[in-house]
N, C-alpha and C positions, 0 to 999 in steps of 0.2 A: 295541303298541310301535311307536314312530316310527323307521325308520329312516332313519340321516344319509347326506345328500346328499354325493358326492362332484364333485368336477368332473368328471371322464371318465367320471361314471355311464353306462350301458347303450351306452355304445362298444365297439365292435369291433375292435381293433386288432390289423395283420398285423405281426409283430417276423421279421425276414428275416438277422438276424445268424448267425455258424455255429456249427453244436451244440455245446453248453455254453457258451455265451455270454450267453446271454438271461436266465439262471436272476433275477437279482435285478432289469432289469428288469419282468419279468413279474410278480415280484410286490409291484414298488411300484406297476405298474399297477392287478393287483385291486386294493391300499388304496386307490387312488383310484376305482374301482367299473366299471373297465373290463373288457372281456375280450379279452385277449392269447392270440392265437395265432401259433407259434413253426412260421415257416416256413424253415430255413436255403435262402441265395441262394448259400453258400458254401462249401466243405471247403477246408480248412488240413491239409495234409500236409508232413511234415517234410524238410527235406533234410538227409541225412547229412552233416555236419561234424567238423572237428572245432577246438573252439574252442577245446580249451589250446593249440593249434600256436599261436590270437594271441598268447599271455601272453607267446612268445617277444620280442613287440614291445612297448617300453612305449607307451604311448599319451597324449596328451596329452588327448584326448575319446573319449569314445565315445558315438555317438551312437544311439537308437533307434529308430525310423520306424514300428510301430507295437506297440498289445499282442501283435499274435501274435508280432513277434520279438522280442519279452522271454520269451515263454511257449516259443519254439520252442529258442531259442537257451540259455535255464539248463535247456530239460528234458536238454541234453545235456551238460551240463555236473557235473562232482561237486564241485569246488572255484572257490566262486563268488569269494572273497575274490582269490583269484590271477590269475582272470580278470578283474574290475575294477581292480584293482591301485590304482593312487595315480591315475585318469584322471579328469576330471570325464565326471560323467553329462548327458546330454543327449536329453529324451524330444519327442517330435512333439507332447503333448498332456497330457492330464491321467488317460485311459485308460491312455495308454501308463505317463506316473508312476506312478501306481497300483500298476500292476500290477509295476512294479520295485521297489517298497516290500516286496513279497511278499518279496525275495531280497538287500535291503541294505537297510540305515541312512540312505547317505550321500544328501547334498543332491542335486535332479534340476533341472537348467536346465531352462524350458519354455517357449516364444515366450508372450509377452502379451497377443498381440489373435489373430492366426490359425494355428491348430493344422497346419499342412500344411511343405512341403519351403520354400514362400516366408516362413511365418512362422519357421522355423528361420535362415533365411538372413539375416533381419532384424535375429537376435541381437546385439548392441553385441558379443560376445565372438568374432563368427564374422566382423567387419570386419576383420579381416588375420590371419591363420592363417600366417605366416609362419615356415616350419621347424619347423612344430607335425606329430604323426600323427594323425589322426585317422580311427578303424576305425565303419563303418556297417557298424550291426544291421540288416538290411531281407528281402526276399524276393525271389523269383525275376521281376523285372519293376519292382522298388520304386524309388521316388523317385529319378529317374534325374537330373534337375535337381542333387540334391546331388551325384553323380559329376561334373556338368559344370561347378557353379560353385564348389565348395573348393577344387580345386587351381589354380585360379585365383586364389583367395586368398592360395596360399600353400601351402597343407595338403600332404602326403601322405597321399595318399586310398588305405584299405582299407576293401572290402565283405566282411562276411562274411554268403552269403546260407544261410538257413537254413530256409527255408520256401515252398511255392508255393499259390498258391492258384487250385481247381478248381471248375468249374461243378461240383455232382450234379448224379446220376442219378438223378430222381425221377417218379415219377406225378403229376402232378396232379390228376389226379379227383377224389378225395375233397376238396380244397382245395374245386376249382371248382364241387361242388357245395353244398358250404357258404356259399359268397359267392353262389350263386343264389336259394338258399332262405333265407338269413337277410342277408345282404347283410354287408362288411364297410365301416369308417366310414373309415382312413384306415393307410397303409403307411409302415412304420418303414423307410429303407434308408439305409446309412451309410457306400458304397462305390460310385461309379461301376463297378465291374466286379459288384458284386452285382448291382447294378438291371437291369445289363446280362444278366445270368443269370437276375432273373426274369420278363423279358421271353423269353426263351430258354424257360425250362422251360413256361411258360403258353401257348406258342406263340399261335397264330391265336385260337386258340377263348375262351382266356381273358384277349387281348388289350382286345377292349372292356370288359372290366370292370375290368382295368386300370387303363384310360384313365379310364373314368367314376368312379377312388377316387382322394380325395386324397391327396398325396404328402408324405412328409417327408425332405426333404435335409439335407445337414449342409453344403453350400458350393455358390459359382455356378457352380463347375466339374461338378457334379451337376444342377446345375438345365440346364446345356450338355447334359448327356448326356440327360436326362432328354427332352429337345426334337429330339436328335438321335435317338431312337430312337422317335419318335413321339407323345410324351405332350404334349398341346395345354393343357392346364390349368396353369397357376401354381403349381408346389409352394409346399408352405412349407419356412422354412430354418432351422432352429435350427443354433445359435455351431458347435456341435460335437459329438462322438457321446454325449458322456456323459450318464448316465442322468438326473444331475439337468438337464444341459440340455433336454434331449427331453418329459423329464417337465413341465419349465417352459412349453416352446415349444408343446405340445401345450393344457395349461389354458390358455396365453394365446389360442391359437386357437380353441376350440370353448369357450371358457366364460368370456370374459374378464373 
């Protein structure tokens, strides 16, 4: 029996997103013949809110910066309809869309060319916000750019932050001796403060090996940090975090 050749056949890939997150990349990597190992760089813990106090305001946007605050902000919520009320939706991405499709119907604005705080600000509809409210879904730390250039626009800017997010506590051992004895082929990370974590958690020892694995970025603001924390090689950079793009950017690199 002949068996078919995938493109990321006999790859090692590290996925560094935070638990339960990975679940469906991981296994559209096996279909393509790789092997994914799920190393979270990250915990997503909730901040108590409480977000029917917003519905007291009607809103003209809402907007949401990424899937963990779609995920953080309706897990606290019992009445989603009253919470969105008649505002338009506005996602950072196509993750983040996604993942609001979970909890409404309604149509989701999403930048066109780049998925972050500059491609939201780009939007034709966020060129004058003038006596408009507009309530940011974000985290403890999140797109700070949007607090500083809507009400500049115009807006009346409300954050409702709902999540923060934590290095783990973890061992590394067991990782780093799997990358010794079997070697891994190239690291998934989708978060300037992840990378930044697993550089932290790997400390000294499994620094050089690191270094010596190729990188996958999702923006040059990571490919910054990525140079800023020691990593001498040229990442690659796929459009954005989503799983079809990653999965694309990956075949195009090692199998083109």
């Amino acid at each position: 029996m002949v068996v078919p050749m995938t493109k990321l056949n006999g790859m090692t890939i590290l996925i560094t997103r935070p638990e339960g997150q990975s679940a469906s990349l991981i296994e559209r990597l096996q279909k393509q013949g790789a092997t994914p190992i799920s190393f979270p760089t990250m915990t997503i813990e909730t901040v108590p809110t409480e977000p029917t106090h917003y519905q007291q305001q009607p809103y003209d946007w809402i907007v949401f910066t990424s899937a963990n605050a779609v995920r953080q902000c309706f897990s606290q919520l019992t009445d989603y309809a009253a919470f969105l009320s008649e505002a338009s939706l506005v996602a950072v991405g196509p993750a983040t869309a996604n993942a609001l499709r979970d909890y409404t119907s309604a149509p989701v604005i999403i930048p066109e060319v780049e998925y972050s705080s500059a491609g939201l600000l780009a939007l034709p509809e966020f060129a004058d916000l003038t006596g408009q409210q507009c309530l940011v879904v974000t985290g403890v730390g999140g797109k700070g750019l949007l607090a500083e250039v809507l009400p500049k626009r115009g807006a009346s800017l409300t954050q409702l932050i709902c999540y923060r997010r934590l290095c783990p506590t973890v061992a590394p051992t067991a990782l780093l001796e799997y990358w010794q004895q079997h070697g891994i082929d190239v690291i998934v990370t989708t978060s300037s403060e992840g990378l930044a974590n697993l550089y932290t958690i790997l400390g000294d020892t499994g620094k050089e090996l690191l270094e010596n694995t190729s990188l996958l970025v999702i923006s040059k603001a990571m490919v910054a940090k990525a140079k800023q924390l020691g990593y001498k090689r040229c990442p690659i950079v796929a459009k954005n975090a989503s799983d079809d793009c990653v999965i694309d950017t990956l075949c195009k690199e090692f199998h083109p």
